[in-house]
C-alpha positions in Angstrom: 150.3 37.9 48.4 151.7 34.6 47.2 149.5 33.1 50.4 146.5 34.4 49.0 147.3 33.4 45.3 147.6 29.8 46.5 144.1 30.2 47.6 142.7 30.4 44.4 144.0 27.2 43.3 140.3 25.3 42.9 139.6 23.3 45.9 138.0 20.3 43.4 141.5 20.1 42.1 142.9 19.5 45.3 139.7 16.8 45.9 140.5 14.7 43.1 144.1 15.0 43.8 142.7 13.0 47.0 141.1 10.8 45.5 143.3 9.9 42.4 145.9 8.7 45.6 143.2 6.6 46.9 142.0 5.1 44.0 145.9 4.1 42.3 147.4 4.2 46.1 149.8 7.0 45.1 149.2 10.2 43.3 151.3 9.3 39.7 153.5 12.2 39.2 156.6 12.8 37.0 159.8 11.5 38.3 161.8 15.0 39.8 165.0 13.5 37.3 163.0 13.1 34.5 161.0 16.4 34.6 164.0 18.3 34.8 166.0 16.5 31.6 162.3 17.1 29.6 162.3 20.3 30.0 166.3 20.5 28.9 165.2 18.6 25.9 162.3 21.1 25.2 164.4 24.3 25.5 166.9 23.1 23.2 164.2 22.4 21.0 163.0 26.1 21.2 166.2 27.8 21.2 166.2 26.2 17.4 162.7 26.5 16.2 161.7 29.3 18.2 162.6 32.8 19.2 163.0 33.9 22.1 161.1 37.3 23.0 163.6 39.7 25.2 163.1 43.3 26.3 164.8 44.4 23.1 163.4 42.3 20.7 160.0 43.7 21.5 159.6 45.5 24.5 155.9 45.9 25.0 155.1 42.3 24.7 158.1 41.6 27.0 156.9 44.0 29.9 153.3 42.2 29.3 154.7 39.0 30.0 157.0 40.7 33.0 154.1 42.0 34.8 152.6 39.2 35.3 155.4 36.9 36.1 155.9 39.9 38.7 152.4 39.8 39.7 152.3 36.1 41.0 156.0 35.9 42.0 156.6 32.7 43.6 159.9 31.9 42.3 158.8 31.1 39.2 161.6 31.6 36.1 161.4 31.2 32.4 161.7 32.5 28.9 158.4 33.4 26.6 159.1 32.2 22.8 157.2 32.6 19.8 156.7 30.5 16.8 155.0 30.7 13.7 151.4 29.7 13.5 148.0 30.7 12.7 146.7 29.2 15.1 145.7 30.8 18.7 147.8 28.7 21.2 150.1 28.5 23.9 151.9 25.5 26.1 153.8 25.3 28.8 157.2 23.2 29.9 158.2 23.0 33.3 160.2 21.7 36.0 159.8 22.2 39.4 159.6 26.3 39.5 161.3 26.6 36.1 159.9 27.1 32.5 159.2 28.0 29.4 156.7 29.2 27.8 155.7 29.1 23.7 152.9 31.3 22.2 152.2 31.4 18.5 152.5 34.5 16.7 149.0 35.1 16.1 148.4 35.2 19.7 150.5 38.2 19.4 149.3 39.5 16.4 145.8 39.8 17.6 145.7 39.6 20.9 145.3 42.5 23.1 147.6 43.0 26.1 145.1 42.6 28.5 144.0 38.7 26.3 147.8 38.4 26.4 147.5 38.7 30.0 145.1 36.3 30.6 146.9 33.8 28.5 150.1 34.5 30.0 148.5 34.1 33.5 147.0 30.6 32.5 150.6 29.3 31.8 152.6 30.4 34.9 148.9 29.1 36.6 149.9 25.6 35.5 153.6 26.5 36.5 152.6 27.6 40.5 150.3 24.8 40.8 152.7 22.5 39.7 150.1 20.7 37.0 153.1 19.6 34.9 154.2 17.5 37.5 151.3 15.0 36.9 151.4 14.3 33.5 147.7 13.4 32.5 148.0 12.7 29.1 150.9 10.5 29.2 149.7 8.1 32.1 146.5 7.4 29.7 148.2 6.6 26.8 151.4 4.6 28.4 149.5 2.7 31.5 148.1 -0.6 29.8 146.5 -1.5 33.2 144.8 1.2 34.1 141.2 1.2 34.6 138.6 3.4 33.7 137.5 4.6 37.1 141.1 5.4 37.5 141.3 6.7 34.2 138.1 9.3 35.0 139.5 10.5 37.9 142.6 11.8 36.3 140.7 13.5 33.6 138.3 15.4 36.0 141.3 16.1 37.6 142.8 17.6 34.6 139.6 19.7 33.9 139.9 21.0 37.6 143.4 22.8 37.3 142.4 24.2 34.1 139.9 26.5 36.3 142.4 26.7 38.7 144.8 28.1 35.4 141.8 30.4 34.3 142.1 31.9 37.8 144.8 32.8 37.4 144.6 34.3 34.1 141.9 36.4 35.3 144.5 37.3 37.9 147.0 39.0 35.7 144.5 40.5 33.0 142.3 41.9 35.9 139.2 41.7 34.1 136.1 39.3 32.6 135.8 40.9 29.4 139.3 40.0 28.3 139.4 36.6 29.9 136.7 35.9 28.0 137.4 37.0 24.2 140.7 35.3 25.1 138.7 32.0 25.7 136.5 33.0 22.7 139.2 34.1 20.0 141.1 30.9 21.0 138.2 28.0 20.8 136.7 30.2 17.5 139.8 31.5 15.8 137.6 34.7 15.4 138.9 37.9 15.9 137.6 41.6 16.0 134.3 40.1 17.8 132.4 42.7 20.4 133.4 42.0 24.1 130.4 42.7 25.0 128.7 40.0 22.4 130.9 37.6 23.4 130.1 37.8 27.0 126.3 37.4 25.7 126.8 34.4 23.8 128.7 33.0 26.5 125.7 33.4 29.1 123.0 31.8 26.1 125.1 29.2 25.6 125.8 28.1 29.2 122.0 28.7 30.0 121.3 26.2 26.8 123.9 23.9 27.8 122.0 23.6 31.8 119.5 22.9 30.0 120.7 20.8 27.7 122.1 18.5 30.8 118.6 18.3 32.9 116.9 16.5 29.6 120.3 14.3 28.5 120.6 11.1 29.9 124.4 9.8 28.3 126.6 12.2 27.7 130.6 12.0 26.9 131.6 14.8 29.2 134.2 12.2 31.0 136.5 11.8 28.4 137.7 15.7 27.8 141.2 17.2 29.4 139.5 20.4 29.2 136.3 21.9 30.8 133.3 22.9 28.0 134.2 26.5 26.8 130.8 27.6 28.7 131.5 25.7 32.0 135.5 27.8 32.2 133.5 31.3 31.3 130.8 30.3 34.2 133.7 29.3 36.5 135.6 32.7 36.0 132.1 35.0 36.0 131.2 33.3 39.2 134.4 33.8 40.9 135.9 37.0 38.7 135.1 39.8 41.4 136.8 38.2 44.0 140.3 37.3 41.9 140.0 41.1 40.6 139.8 42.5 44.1 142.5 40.3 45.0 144.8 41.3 42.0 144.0 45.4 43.0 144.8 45.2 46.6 142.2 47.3 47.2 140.5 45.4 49.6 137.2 43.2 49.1 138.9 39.9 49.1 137.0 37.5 51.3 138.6 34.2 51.6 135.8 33.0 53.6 133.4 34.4 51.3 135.7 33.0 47.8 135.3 29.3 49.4 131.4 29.9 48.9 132.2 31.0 45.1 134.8 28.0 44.8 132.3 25.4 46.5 129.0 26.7 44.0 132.0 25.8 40.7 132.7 22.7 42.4 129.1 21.6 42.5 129.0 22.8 39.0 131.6 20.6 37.7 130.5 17.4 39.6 127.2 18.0 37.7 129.4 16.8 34.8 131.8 14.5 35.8 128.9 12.0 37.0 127.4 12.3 34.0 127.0 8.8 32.5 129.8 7.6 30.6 128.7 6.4 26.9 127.7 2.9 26.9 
């Protein structure tokens, strides 16, 4: 299956990967030494700030996790922690095909398993695909000489694996509905909010925000690490029935049929990146 999961990694990612090596002449990533004493670094920060949640500390959130670290195999190992916060988050540290993983506890105060699925699913995403390895954020604030074409590039790519991350939270939770509040309860901080009025006011809002982007002529789209809330609910709707077939194994999966879905996102999301930057 793992063959099949590396399929839904978003073929835009893979693009701009292209063209981020063309553009700089190498594709910047993390030196293999380096990565690995980080992530030393960051677990001995956790192991004393954060908890680490095993089968018999609490069970059910434990075999949550498991399942879908089962589901996407790939050789990928790690611990989940937990530390105290209000706020709906969750990061990942990795090297190579190791990790960890720290949630906050309200994620797992109000999260339902199938949320904590998708948000779990996100994280190992980033892990399989190997997004730590090119560490966006630090290039841009440590490379003095880098220009802004250069400096575009990387963040569209950086918007890119984030879908490729949602797929793969959609993959483990195994349905839109949940995929969605998860996106929703994380960018509002709302909780207790109708799936179903969620999934509404996700489809208004990306229907206002086309049309919002026929009539604009500058926008700042270029400078965000993330994709707009409405453009990652479009990209998982678009492609959702496809990654759930795939996740049942009950047949249905096209991969001809997938690259279609995957080329209609990528359209989508070149729609922003060539927005104008602000003058």
């Amino acid at each position: 299956m793992l063959s099949d999961i590396e399929t839904l990694r978003f073929s835009y990612e893979i693009h701009l990967l292209k063209a981020i090596g063309a553009r700089i002449g190498y594709v910047p990533l993390r030196d293999f030494t380096e990565s690995k004493q980080l992530l030393d670094a960051r677990r001995w920060d956790l192991m004393g700030d954060a908890v680490c949640i095993t089968k018999d500390l609490l069970p059910e959130i434990h075999g949550v996790y498991q399942s879908c670290l089962d589901l996407i195999g790939g050789g990928l190992t790690g611990d989940l922690f937990v530390q105290q916060s209000s706020v709906y988050n969750a990061g990942v540290f990795a090297h190579d095909r190791k990790f960890d993983i720290l949630v906050h506890s309200a994620l797992l105060n109000d999260f339902s398993h199938d949320e904590l699925r998708f948000v779990f699913g996100h994280e190992l995403g980033h892990v399989l695909f190997q997004h730590t390895h090119l560490p966006v954020h630090d290039i841009l604030m440590n490379s003095k000489d880098l220009d802004q074409e250069s400096a575009c590039l990387l963040l569209r790519w950086s918007r890119a694996s984030e879908v490729s991350a949602d797929r793969l939270g959609m993959l483990c939770c195994g349905q839109l509905g949940a995929a969605a509040t998860a996106l929703f309860r994380t960018a509002s901080g709302l909780a207790s909010i109708d799936e179903n009025r969620v999934l509404r006011a996700f489809r208004c809002q990306y229907d206002e925000l086309s049309s919002c982007m026929k009539t604009a002529e500058d926008a700042p789209f270029w400078i965000r690490t993330h994709p707009m809330l409405p453009i990652r609910f479009k990209a998982l709707e678009l492609a959702a029935l496809d990654i759930i077939a795939l996740g049942r194994g009950t047949g249905g999966f096209s991969v001809k049929g997938f690259q279609a879905v995957d080329q209609q996102i990528s359209l989508l999301m070149e729609t922003l990146d060539f927005r104008p930057a602000p003058r």
